[in-house]
py3Dmol code that shows the C-alpha trace and the ligand (Angstrom):
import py3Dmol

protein = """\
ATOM      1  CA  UNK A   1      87.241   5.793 253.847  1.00  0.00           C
ATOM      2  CA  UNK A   2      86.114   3.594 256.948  1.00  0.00           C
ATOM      3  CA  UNK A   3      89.009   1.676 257.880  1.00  0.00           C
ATOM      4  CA  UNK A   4      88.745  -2.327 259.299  1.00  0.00           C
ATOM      5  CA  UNK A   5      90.037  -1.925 262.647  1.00  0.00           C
ATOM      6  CA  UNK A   6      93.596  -3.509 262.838  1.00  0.00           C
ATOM      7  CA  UNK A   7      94.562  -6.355 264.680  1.00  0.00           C
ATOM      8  CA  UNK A   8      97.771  -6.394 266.935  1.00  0.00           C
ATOM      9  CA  UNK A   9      98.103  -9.484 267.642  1.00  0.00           C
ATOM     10  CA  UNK A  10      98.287 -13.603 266.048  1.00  0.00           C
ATOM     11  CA  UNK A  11      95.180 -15.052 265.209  1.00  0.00           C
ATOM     12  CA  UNK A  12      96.182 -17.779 266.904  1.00  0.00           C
ATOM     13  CA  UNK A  13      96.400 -15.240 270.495  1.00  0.00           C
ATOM     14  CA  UNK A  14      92.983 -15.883 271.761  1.00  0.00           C
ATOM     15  CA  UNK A  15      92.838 -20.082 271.782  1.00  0.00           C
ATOM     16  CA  UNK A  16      92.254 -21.918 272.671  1.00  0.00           C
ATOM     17  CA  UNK A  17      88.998 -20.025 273.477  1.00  0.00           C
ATOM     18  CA  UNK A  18      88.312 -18.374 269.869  1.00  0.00           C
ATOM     19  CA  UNK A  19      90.283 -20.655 267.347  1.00  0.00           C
ATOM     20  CA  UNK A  20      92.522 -18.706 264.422  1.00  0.00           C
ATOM     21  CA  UNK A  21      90.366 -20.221 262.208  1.00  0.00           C
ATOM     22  CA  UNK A  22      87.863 -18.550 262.988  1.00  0.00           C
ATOM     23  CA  UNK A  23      89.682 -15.280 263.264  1.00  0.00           C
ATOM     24  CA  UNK A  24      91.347 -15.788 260.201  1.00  0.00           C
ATOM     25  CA  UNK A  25      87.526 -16.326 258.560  1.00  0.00           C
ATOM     26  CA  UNK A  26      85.822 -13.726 260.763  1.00  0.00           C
ATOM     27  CA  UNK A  27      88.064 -10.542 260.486  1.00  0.00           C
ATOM     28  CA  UNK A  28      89.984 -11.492 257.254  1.00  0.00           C
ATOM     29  CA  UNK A  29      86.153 -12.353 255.465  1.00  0.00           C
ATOM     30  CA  UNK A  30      83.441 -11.472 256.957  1.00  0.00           C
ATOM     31  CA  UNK A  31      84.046  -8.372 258.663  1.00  0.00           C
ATOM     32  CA  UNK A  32      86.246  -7.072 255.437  1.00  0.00           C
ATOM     33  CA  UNK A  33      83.421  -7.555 253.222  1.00  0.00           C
ATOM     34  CA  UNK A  34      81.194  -5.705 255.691  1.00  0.00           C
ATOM     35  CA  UNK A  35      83.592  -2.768 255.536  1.00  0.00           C
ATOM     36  CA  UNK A  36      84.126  -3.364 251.297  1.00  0.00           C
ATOM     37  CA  UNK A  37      80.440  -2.903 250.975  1.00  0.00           C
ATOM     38  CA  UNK A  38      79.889  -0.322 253.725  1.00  0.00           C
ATOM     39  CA  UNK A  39      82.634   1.916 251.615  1.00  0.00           C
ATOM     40  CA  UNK A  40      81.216   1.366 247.941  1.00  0.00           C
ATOM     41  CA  UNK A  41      77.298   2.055 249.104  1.00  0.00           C
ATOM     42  CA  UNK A  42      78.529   4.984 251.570  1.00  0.00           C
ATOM     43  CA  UNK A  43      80.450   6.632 248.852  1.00  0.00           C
ATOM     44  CA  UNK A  44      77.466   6.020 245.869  1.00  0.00           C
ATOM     45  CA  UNK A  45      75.015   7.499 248.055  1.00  0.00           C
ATOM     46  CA  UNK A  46      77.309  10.545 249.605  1.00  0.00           C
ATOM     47  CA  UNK A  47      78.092   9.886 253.022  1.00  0.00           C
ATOM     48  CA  UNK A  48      81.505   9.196 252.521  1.00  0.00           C
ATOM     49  CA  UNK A  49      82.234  11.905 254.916  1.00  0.00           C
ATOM     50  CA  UNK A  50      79.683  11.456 258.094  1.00  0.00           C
ATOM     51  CA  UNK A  51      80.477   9.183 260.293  1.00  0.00           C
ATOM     52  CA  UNK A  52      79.497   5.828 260.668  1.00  0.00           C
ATOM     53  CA  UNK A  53      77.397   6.592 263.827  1.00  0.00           C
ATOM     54  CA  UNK A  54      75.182   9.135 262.342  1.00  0.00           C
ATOM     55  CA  UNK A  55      74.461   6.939 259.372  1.00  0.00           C
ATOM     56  CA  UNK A  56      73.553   4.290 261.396  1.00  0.00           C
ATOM     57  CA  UNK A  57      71.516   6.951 263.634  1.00  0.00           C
ATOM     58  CA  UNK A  58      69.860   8.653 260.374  1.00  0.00           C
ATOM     59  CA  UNK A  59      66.571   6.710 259.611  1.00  0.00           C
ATOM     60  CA  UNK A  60      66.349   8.225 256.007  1.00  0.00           C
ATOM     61  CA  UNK A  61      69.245   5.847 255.508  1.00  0.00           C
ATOM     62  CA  UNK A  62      68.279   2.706 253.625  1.00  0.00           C
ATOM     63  CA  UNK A  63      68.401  -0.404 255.050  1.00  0.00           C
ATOM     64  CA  UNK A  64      71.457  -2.384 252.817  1.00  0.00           C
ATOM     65  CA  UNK A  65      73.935   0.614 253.589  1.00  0.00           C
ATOM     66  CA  UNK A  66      72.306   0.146 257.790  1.00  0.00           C
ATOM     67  CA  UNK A  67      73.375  -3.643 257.507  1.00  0.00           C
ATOM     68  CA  UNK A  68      76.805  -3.113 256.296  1.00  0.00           C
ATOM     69  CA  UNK A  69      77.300   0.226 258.657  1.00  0.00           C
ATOM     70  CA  UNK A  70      76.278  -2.154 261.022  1.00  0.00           C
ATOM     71  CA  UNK A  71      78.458  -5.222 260.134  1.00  0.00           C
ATOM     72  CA  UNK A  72      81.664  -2.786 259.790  1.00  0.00           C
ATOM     73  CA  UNK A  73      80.974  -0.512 263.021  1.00  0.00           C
ATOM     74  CA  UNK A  74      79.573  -3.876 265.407  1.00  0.00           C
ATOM     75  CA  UNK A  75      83.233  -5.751 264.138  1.00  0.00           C
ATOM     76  CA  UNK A  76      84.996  -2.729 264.899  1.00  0.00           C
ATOM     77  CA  UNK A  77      83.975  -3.242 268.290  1.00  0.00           C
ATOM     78  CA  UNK A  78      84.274  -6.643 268.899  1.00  0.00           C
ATOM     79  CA  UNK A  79      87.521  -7.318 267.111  1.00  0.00           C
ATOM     80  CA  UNK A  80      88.857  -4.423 269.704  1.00  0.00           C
ATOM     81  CA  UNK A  81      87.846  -5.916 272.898  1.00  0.00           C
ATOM     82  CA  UNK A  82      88.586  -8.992 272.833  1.00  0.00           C
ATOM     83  CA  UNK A  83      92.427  -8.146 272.324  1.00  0.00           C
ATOM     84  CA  UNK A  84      94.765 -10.445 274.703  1.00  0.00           C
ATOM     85  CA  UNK A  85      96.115  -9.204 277.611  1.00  0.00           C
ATOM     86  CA  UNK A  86      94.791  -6.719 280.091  1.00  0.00           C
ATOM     87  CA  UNK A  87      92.548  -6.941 282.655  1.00  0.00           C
ATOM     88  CA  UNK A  88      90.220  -9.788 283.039  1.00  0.00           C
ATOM     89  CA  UNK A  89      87.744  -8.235 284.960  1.00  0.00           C
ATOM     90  CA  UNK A  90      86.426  -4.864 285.273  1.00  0.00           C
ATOM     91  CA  UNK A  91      88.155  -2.469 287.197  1.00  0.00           C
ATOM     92  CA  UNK A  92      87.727   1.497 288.583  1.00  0.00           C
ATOM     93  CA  UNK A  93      84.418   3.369 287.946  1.00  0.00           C
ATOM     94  CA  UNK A  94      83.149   0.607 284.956  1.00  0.00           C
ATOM     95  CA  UNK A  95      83.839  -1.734 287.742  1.00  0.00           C
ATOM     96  CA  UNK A  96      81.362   0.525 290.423  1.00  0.00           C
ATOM     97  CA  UNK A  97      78.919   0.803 287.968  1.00  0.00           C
ATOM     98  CA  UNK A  98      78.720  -2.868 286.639  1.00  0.00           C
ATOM     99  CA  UNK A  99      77.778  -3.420 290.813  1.00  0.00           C
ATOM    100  CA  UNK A 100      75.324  -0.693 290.889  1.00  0.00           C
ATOM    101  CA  UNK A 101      73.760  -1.639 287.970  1.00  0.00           C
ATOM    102  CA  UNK A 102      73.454  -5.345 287.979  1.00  0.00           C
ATOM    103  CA  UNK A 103      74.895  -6.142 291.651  1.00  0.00           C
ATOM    104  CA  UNK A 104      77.714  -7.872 290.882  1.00  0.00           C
ATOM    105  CA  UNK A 105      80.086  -8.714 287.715  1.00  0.00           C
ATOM    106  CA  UNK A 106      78.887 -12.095 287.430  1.00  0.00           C
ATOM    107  CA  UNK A 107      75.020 -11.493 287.214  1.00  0.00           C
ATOM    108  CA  UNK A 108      75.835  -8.460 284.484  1.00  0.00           C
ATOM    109  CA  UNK A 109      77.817 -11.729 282.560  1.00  0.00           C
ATOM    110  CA  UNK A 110      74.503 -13.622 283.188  1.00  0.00           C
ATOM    111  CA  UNK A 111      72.139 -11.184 282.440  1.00  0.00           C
ATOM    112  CA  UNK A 112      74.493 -10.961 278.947  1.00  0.00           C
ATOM    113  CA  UNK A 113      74.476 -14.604 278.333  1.00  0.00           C
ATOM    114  CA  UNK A 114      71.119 -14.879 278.447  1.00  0.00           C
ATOM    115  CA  UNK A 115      69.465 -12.028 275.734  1.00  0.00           C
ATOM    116  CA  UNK A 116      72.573 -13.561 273.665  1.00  0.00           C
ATOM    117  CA  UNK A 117      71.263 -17.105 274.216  1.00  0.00           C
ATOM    118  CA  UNK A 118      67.591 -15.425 273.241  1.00  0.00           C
ATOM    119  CA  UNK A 119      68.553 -13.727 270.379  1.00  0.00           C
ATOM    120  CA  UNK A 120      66.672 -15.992 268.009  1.00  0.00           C
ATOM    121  CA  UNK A 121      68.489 -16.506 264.773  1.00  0.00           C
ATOM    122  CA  UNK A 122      71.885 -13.903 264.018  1.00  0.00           C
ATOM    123  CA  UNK A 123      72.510 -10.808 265.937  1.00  0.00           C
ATOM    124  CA  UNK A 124      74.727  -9.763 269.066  1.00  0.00           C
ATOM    125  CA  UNK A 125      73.979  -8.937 272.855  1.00  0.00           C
ATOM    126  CA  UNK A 126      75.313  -5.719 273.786  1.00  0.00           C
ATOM    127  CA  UNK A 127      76.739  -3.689 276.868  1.00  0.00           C
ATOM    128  CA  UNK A 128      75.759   0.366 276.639  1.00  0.00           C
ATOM    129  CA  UNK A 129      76.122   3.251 278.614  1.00  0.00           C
ATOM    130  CA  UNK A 130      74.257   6.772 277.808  1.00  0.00           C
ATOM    131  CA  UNK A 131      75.541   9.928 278.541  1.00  0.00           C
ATOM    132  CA  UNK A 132      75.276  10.122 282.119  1.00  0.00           C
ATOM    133  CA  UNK A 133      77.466   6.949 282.149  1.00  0.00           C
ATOM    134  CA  UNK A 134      74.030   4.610 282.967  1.00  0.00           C
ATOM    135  CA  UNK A 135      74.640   0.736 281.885  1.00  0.00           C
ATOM    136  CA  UNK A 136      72.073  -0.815 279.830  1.00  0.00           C
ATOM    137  CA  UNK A 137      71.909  -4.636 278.263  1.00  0.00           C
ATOM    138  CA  UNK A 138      69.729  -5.690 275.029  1.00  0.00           C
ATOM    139  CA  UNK A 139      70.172  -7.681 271.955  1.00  0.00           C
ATOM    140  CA  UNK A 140      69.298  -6.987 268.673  1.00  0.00           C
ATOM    141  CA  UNK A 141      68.977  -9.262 265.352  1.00  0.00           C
ATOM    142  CA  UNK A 142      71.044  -8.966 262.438  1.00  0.00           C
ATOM    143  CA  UNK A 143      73.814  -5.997 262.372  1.00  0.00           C
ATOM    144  CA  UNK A 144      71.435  -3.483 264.219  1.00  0.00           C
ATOM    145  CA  UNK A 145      72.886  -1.813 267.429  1.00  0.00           C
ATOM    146  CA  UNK A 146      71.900   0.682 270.190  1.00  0.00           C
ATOM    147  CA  UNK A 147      72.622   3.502 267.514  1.00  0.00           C
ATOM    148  CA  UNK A 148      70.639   2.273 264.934  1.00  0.00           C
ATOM    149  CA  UNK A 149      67.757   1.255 266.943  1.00  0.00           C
ATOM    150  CA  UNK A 150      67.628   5.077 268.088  1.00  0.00           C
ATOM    151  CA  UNK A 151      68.104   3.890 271.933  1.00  0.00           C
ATOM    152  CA  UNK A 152      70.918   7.124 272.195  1.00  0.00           C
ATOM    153  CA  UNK A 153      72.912   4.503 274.189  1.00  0.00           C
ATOM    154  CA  UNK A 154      77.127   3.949 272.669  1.00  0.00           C
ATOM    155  CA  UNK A 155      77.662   0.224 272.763  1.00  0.00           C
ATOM    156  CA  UNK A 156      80.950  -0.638 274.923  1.00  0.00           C
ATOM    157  CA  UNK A 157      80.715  -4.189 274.894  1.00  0.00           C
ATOM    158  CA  UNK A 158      79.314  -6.320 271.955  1.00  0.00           C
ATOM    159  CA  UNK A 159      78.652 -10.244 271.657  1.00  0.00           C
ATOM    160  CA  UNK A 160      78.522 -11.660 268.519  1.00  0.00           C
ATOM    161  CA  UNK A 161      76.078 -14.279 268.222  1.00  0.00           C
ATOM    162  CA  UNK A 162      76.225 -14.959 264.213  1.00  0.00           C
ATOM    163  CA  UNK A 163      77.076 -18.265 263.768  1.00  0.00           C
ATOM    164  CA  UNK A 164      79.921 -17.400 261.853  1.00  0.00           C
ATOM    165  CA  UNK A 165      81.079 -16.033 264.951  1.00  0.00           C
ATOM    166  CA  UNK A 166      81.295 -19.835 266.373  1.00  0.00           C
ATOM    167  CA  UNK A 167      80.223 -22.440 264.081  1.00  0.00           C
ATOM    168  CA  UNK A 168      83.870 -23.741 263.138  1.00  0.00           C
ATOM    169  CA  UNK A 169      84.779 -24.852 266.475  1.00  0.00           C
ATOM    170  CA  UNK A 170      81.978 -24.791 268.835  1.00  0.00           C
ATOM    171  CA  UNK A 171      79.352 -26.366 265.892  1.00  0.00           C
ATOM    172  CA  UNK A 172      75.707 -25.522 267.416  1.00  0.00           C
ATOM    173  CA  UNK A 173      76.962 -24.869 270.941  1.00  0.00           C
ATOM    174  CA  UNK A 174      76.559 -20.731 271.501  1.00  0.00           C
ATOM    175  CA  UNK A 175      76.353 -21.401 275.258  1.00  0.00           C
ATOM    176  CA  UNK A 176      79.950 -22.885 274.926  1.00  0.00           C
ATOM    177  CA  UNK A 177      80.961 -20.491 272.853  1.00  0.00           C
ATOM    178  CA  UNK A 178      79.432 -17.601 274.722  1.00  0.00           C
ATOM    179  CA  UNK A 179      81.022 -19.294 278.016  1.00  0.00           C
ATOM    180  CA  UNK A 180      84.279 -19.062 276.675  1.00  0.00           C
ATOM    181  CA  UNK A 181      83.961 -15.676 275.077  1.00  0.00           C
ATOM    182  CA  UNK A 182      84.381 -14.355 278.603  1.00  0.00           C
ATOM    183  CA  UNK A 183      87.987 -15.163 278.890  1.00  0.00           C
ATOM    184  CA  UNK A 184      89.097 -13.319 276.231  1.00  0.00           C
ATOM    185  CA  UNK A 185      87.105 -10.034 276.888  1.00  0.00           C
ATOM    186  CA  UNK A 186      90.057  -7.334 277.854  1.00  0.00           C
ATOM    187  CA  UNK A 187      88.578  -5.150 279.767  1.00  0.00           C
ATOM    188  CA  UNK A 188      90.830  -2.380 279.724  1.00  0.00           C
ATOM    189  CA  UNK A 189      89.920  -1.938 276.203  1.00  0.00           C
ATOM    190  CA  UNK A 190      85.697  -1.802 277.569  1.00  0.00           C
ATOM    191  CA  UNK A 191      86.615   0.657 280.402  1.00  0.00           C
ATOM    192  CA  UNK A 192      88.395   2.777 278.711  1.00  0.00           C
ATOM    193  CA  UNK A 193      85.121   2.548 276.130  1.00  0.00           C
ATOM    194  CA  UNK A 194      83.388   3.288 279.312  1.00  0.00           C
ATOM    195  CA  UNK A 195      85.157   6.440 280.482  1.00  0.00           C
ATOM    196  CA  UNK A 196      85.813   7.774 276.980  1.00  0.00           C
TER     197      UNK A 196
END
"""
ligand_1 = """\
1
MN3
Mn 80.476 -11.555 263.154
"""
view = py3Dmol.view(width=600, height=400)
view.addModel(protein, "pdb")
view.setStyle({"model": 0}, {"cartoon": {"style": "trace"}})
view.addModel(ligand_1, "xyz")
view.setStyle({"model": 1}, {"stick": {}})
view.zoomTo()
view.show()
């Protein structure tokens, strides 16, 4: 059984930059039917007991049980980070690295914002490290990821850029919606992602 990630806190916790609307919508619809459907077509095809990172990484998997791997494991993710509280910036060796990487915190958010913006259509800009703790940005359409796109990178931070994601309260804006996404990242949750 893959379980929905649960959420500590109100839907309301996170406005006025993500509305409980939204939250209500997102995590009570969306991402539950991702995880519905991700259980019934696991379990009729036998995977019921891998994990959901080596379905997505197995490319004899077909591709309706990779889109709702993908919608349950990618919601996992983001419902997690953007928890309230914690730190709102990076901090210790995630902190280092962001600097090394990208040069500074702000340009990684840039460099972010901007394959999110470019994401044509629905999908989700991503933060990655590999196993020698490297940092690597992409995007990817639909519910794909680093795992199921065989890059061998673990996603640590994840942007949603479905509309669903935004559409209630920001209408057509994602660069408003992206902009405010940032204050409600908790990035204790992403460095501990980092270092774990
Ligand atoms: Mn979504």
């Amino acid at each position: 059984m893959f379980e929905q990630i649960k959420l500590d806190y109100d839907p309301a916790a996170l406005e006025p930059y993500i509305d409980a609307e939204t939250m209500g919508i997102h995590y009570g619809k969306h991402h539950a039917a991702y995880t519905a459907n991700f259980n019934k077509l696991a379990s009729e095809a036998g995977l019921a007991d891998k994990s959901v990172e080596e379905i997505l990484a197995d490319p004899s998997v077909i591709q309706a049980i990779k889109n709702n791997a993908g919608g349950f494991y990618n919601h996992n993710l983001y419902f997690k980070q953007i928890a309230p509280g914690g730190s709102s910036v990076p901090t210790g060796k995630l902190a280092a690295k962001i600097s090394d990487t990208f040069g500074s915190f702000e340009a990684m958010k840039e460099t972010l914002t901007n394959l999110a913006m470019g994401q044509f259509g629905s999908g989700w800009a991503w933060l990655s490290k590999d196993a020698n703790g490297d940092l690597f940005a992409s995007n990817s359409p639909n519910q794909d990821n680093p795992i199921s796109l065989g890059t061998g990178h673990t996603p640590i931070l994840a942007l949603d850029v479905w509309e669903h994601a935004y559409y209630l309260k920001y209408r057509n804006l994602r660069a408003s919606y992206l902009e405010n996404l940032w204050n409600v990242i908790n990035w204790d949750v992403v460095g501990k992602l980092y270092e774990g």
